[in-house]
One Martini backbone bead per residue (centre of mass of N, CA, C, O) as a GRO file, in nm:
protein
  341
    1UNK     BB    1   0.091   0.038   0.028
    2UNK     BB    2   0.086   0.345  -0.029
    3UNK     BB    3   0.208   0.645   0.091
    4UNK     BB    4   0.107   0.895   0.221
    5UNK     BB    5  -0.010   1.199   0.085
    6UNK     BB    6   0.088   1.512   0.101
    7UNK     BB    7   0.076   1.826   0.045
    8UNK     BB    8   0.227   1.935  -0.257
    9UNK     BB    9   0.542   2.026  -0.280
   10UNK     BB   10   0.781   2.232  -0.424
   11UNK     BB   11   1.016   2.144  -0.588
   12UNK     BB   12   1.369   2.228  -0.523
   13UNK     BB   13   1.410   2.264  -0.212
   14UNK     BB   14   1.614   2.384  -0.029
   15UNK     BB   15   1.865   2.319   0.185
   16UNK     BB   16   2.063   2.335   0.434
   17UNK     BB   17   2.337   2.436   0.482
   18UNK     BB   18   2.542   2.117   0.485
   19UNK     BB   19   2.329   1.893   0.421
   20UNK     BB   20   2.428   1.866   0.073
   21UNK     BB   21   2.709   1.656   0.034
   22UNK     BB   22   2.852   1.576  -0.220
   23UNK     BB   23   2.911   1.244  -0.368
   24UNK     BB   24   3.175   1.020  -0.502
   25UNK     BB   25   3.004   0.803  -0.413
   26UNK     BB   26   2.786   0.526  -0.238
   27UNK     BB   27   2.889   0.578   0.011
   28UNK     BB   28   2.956   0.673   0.319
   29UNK     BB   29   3.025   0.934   0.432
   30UNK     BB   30   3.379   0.937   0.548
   31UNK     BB   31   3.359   0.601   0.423
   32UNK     BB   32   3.514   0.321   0.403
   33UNK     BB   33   3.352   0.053   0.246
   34UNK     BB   34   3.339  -0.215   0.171
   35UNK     BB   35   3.429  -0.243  -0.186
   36UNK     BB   36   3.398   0.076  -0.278
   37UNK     BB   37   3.683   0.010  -0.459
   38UNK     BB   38   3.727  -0.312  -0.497
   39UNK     BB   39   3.815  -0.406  -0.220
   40UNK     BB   40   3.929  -0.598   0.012
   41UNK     BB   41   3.772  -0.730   0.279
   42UNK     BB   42   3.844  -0.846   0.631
   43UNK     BB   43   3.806  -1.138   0.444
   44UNK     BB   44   3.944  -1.130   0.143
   45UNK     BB   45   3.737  -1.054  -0.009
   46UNK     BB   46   3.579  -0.900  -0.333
   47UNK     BB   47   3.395  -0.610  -0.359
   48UNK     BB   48   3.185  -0.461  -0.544
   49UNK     BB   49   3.161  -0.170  -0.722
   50UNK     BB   50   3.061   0.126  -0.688
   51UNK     BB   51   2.831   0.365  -0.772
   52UNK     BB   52   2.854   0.672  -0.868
   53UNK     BB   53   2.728   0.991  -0.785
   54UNK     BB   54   2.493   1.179  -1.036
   55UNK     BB   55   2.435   1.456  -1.086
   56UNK     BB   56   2.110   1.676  -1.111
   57UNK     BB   57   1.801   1.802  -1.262
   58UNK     BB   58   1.699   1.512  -1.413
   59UNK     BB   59   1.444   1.277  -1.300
   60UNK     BB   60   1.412   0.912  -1.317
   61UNK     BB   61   1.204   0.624  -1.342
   62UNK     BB   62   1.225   0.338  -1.263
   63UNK     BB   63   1.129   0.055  -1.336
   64UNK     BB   64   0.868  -0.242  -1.214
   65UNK     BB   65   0.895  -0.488  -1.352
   66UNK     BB   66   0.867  -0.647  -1.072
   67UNK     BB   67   0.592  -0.571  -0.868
   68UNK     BB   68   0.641  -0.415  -0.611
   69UNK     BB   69   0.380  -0.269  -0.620
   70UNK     BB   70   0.089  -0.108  -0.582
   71UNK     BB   71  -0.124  -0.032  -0.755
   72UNK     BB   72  -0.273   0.324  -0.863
   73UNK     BB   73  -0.516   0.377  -1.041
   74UNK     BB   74  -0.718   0.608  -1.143
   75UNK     BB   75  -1.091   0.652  -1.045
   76UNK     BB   76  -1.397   0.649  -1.058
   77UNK     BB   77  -1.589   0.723  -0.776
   78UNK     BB   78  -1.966   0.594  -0.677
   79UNK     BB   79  -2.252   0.620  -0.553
   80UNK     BB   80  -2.442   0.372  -0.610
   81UNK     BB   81  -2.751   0.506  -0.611
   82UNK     BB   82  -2.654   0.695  -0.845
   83UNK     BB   83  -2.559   0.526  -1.058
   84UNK     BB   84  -2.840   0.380  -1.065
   85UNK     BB   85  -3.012   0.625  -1.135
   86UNK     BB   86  -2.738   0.734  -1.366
   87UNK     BB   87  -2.583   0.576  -1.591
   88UNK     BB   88  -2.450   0.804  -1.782
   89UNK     BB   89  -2.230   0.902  -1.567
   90UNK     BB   90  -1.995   0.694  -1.589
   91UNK     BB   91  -1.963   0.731  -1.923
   92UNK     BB   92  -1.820   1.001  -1.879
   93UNK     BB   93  -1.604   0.951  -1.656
   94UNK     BB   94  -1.484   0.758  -1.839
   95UNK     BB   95  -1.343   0.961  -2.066
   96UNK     BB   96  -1.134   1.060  -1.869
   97UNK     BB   97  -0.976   0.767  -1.841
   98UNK     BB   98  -0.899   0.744  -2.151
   99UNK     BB   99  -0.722   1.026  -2.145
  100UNK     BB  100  -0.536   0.901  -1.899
  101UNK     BB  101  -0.197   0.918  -1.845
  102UNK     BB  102   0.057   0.952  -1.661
  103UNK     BB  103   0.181   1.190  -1.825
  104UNK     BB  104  -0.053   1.364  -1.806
  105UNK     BB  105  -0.037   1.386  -1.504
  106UNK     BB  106   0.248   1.517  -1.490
  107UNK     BB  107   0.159   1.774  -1.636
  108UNK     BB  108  -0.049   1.864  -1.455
  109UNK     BB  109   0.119   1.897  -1.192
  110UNK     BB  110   0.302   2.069  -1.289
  111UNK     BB  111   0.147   2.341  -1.379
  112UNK     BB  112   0.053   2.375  -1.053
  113UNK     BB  113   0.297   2.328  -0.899
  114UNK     BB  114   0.494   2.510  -1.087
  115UNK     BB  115   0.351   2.705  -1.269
  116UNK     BB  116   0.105   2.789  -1.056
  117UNK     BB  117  -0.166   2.731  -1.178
  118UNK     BB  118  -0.493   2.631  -1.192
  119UNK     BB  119  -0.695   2.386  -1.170
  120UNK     BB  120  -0.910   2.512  -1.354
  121UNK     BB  121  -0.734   2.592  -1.583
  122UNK     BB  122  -0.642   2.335  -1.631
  123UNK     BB  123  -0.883   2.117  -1.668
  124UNK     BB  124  -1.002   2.326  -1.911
  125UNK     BB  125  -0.734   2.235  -2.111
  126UNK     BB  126  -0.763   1.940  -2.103
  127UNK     BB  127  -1.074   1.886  -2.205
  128UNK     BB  128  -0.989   2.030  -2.513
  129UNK     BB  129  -0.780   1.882  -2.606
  130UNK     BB  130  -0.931   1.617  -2.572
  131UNK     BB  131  -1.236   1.639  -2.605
  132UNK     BB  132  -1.461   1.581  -2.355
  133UNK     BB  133  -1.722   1.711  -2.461
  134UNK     BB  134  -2.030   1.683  -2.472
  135UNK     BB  135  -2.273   1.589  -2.704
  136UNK     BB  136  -2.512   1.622  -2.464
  137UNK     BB  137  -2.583   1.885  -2.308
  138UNK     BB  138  -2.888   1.719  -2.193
  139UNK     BB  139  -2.797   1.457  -2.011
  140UNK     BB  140  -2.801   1.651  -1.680
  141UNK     BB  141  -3.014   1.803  -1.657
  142UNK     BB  142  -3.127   1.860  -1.338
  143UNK     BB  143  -2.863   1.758  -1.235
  144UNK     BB  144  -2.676   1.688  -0.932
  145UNK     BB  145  -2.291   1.704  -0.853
  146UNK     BB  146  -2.108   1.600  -0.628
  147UNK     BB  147  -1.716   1.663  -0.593
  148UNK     BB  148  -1.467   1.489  -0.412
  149UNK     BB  149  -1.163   1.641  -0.266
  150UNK     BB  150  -0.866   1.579  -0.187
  151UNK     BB  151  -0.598   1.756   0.015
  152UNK     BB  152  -0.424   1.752  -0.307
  153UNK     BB  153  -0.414   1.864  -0.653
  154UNK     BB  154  -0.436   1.611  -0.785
  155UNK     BB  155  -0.740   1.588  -0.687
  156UNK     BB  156  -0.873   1.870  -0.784
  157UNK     BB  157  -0.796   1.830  -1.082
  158UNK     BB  158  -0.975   1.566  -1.154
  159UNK     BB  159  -1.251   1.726  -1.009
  160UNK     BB  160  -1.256   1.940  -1.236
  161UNK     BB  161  -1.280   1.715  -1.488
  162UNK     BB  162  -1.529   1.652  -1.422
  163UNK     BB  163  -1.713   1.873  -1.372
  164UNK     BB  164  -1.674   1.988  -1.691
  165UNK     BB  165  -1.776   1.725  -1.803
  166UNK     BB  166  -2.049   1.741  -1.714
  167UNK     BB  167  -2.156   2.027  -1.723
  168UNK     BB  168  -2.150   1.970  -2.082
  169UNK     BB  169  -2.413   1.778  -1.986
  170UNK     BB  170  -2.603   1.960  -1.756
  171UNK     BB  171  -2.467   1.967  -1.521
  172UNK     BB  172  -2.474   2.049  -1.178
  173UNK     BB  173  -2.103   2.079  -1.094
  174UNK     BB  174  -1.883   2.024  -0.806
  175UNK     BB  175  -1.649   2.116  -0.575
  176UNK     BB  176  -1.476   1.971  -0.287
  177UNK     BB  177  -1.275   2.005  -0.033
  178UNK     BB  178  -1.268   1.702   0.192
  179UNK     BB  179  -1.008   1.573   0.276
  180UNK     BB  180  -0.957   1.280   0.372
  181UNK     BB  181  -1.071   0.948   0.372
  182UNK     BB  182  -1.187   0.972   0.654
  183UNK     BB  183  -1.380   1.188   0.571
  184UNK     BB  184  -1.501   1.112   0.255
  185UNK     BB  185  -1.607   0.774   0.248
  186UNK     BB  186  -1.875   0.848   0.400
  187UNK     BB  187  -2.002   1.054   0.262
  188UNK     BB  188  -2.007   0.864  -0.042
  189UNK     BB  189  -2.169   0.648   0.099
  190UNK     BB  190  -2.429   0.835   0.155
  191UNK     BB  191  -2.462   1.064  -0.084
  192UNK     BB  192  -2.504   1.381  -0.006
  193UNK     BB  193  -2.231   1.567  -0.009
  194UNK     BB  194  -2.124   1.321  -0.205
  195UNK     BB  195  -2.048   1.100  -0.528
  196UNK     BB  196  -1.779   1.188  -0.618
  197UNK     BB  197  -1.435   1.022  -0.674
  198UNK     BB  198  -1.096   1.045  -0.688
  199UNK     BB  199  -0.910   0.739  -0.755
  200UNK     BB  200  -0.731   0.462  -0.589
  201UNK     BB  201  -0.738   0.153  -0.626
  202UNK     BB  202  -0.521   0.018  -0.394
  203UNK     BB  203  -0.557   0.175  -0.173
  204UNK     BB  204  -0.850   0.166  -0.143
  205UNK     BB  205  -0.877  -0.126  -0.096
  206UNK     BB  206  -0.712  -0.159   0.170
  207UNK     BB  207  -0.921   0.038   0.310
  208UNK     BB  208  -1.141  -0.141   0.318
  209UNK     BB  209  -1.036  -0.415   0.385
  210UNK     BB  210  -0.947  -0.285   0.726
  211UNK     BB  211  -1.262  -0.196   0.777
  212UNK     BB  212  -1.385  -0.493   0.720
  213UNK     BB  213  -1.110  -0.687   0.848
  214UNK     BB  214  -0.892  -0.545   0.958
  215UNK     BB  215  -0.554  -0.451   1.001
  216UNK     BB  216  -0.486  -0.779   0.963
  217UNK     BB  217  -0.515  -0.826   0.699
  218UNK     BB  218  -0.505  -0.932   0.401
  219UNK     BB  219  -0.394  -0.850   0.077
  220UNK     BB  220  -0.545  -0.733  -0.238
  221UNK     BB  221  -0.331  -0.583  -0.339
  222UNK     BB  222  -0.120  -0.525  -0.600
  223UNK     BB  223   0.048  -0.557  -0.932
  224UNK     BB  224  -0.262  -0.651  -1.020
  225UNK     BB  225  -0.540  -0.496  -1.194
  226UNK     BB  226  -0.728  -0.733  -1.239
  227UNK     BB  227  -0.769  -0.800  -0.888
  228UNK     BB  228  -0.784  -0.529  -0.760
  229UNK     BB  229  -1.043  -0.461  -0.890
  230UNK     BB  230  -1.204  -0.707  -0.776
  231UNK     BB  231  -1.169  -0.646  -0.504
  232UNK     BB  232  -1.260  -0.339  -0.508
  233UNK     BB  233  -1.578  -0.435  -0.605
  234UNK     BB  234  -1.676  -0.579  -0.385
  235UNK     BB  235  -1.596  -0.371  -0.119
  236UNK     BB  236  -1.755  -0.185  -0.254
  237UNK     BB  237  -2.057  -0.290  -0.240
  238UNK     BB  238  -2.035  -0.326   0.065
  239UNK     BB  239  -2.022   0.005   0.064
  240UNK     BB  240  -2.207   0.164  -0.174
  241UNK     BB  241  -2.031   0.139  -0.434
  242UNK     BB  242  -1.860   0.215  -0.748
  243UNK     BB  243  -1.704   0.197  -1.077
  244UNK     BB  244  -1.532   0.266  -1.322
  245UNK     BB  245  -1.287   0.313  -1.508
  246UNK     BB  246  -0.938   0.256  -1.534
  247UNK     BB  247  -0.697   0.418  -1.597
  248UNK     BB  248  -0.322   0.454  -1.713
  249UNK     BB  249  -0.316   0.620  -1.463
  250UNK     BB  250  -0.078   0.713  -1.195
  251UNK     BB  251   0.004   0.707  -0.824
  252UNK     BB  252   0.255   0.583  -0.747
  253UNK     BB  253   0.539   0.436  -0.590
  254UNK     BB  254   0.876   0.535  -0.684
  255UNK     BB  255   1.194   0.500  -0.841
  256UNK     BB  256   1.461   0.751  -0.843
  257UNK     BB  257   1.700   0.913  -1.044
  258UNK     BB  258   1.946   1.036  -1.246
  259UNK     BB  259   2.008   1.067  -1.531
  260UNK     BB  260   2.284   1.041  -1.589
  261UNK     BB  261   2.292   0.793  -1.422
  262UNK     BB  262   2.098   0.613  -1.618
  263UNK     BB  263   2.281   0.675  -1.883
  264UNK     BB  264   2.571   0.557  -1.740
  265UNK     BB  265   2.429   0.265  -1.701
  266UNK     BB  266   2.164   0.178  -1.892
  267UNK     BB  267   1.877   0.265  -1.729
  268UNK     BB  268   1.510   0.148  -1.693
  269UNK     BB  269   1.542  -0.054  -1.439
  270UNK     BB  270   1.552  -0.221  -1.158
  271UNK     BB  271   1.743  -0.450  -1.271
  272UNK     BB  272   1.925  -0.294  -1.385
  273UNK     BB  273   2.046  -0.167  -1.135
  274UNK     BB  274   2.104  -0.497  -0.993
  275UNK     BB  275   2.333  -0.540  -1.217
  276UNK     BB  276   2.530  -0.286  -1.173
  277UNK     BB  277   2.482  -0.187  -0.880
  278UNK     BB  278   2.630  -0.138  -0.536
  279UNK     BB  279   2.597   0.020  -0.273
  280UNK     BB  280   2.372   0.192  -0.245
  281UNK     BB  281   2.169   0.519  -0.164
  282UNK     BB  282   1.884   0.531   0.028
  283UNK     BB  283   1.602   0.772  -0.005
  284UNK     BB  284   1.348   0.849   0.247
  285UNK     BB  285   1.120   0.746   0.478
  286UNK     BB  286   1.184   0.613   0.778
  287UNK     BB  287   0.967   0.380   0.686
  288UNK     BB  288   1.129   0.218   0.489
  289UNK     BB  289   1.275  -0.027   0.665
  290UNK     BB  290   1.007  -0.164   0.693
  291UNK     BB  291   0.872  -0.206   0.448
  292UNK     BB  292   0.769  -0.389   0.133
  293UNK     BB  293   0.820  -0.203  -0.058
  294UNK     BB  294   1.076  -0.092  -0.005
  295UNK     BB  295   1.402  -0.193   0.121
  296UNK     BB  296   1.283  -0.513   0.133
  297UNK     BB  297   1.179  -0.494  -0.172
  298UNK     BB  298   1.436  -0.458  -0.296
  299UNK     BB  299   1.609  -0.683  -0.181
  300UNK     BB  300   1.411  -0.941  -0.250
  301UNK     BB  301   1.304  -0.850  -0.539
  302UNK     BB  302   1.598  -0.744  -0.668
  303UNK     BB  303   1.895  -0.736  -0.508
  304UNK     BB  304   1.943  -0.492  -0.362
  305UNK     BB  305   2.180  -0.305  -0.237
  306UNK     BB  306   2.313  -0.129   0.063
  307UNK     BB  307   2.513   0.104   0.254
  308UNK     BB  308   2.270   0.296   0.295
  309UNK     BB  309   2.030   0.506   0.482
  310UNK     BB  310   1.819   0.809   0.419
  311UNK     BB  311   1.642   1.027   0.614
  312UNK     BB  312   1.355   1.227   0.474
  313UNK     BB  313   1.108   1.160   0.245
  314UNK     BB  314   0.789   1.131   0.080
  315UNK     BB  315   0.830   1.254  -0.208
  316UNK     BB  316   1.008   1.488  -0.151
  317UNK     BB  317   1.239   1.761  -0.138
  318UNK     BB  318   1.449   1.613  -0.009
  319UNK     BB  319   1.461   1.347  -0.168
  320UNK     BB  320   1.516   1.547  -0.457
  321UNK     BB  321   1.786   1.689  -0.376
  322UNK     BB  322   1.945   1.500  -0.334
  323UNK     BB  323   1.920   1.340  -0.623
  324UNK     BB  324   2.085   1.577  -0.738
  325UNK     BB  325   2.333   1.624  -0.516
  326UNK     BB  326   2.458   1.306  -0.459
  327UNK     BB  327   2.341   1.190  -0.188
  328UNK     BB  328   2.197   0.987  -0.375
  329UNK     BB  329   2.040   0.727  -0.551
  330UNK     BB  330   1.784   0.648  -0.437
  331UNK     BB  331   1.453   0.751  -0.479
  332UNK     BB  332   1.131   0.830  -0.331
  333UNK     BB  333   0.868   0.855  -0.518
  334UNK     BB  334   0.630   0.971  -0.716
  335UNK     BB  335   0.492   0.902  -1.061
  336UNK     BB  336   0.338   1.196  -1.075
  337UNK     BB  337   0.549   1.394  -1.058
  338UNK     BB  338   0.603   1.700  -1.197
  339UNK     BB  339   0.934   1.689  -1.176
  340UNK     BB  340   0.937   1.455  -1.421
  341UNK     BB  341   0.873   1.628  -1.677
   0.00000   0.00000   0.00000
């Protein structure tokens, strides 16, 4: 399950001064680890020479070739009576959807987190370039429509690609923003107050399952999207949910180097990397060491080695920082993050 998401900073945010000291290879800085230059360590054995790091201002997300995350495909969720009473609604918010991959979803949080435009003007910009506007102009007529957005750009935007393209079907369609998911879930599950969300496959699915199921459930989510679809469409259902077509865009957690660094090693996967290099230098959140997605799930499914672990943040600017200055060789990033535009 992806780390949650706090409301996103904007990238490139400096650190302070004597934080971010450039290294000239992926071993602890001040130290050298056994290996580090090719050199035979205490036991007479010779390790792998780690890969330097090449700083950069360009960072690029290494492929999850073998499916170490959880996908987290954005989906429309939506309140089943709802749906229920209007059928419609679904295959236009599906239209959305169909519009929707990675790559957009990255341009699109650039525009608003970097160059710093409003999710209103994104949305509206989107909507045209792609051609969502209904045809059917009069097919929401009379009919209200609350679309509930995450305290977060990208939720809010994604809230507003909605309400825009109902709009043009003749819905009265508005956007709220409504809090974290413990906030919004209960009342979407209501459908008074909204009836609409942009949601994560993956999270969502995850999020039903221990609330339904206790703490310690098993998990339901994985890297297959249509197993993990199928179990969020059960456990919407006993929710009172019902859900759209699963875009191609992500937002899940990724890991990324510098383009430098991956040009430097001709790396395109994560498989990639641990072919290449021993001794990283991985960068995140300090729950990263305890995690399944994390530095053990790097090291168990890819046989990634680490030299050390730098505590810094999930997918903030501090974890961005490093890996421009060459403090770190890998790091935690959100796939869908605007600054890997």
């Amino acid at each position: 399950m992806p780390l949650t998401r706090p409301s996103r900073p904007l990238p490139g945010l400096a650190l302070a001064a004597g934080t971010l000291l450039a290294l000239a290879a992926c071993g602890a800085p001040g130290s050298a680890s056994p290996g580090s230059s090719g050199t035979a360590s205490a036991g007479g054995a010779t390790a792998a020479a780690t890969c330097a790091a090449v700083p950069g201002d360009d960072l690029v997300v290494l492929e999850d070739d073998q499916h170490l995350q959880t996908v987290d495909n954005i989906v429309p969720a939506v309140n089943a009576v709802t749906a229920q009473a209007d059928p419609g609604l679904l295959t236009l918010l599906d239209t959305v959807s169909a519009a929707l991959d990675t790559d957009k979803l990255i341009a699109l949080n650039k525009a608003v987190d970097i160059d710093r435009k409003s999710s209103q003007d994104v949305a509206a910009q989107f909507v045209a370039d792609e051609g969502l506007a209904a045809t059917d102009a009069s097919a929401g007529a009379g009919k209200t429509i609350a679309i509930g957005a995450a305290d977060f750009a990208e939720s809010k935007t994604l809230g507003t690609i909605y309400a825009d393209v109902l709009t043009s079907a003749g819905y009265d369609a508005t956007v709220t923003t409504i809090g974290n998911r413990e906030t919004y879930l209960p009342a979407l599950e209501a459908g008074t107050q909204i009836q609409v969300v942009p949601e994560y496959v993956g999270t969502l699915a995850e999020f039903l399952n221990k609330a339904a199921n206790g703490a310690d459930a098993p998990a339901v989510a994985s890297g297959d999207l249509d197993a993990t679809v199928d179990a969020l469409t059960t456990l919407g259902t006993a929710a009172g949910l019902t859900f759209g077509t699963p875009s191609a865009a992500q937002d899940q957690n990724a890991y990324a180097v510098t383009q430098g660094f991956a040009q430097e090693h001709d790396l395109k996967t994560l498989s990639d990397l641990a072919a290449a290099c021993d001794g990283l230098v991985l960068g995140a959140g300090p729950e990263c060491v305890e995690r399944p997605f994390c530095q053990p799930g790097l090291e168990e499914k890819y046989g990634l080695t680490f030299s050390e672990f730098k505590s810094l943040d999930a997918g903030g600017p501090l974890t961005k920082e490093a890996l421009r200055q060459g403090q770190i060789t890998l790091g935690l990033v959100f796939s869908s993050d605007g600054s890997l535009g």
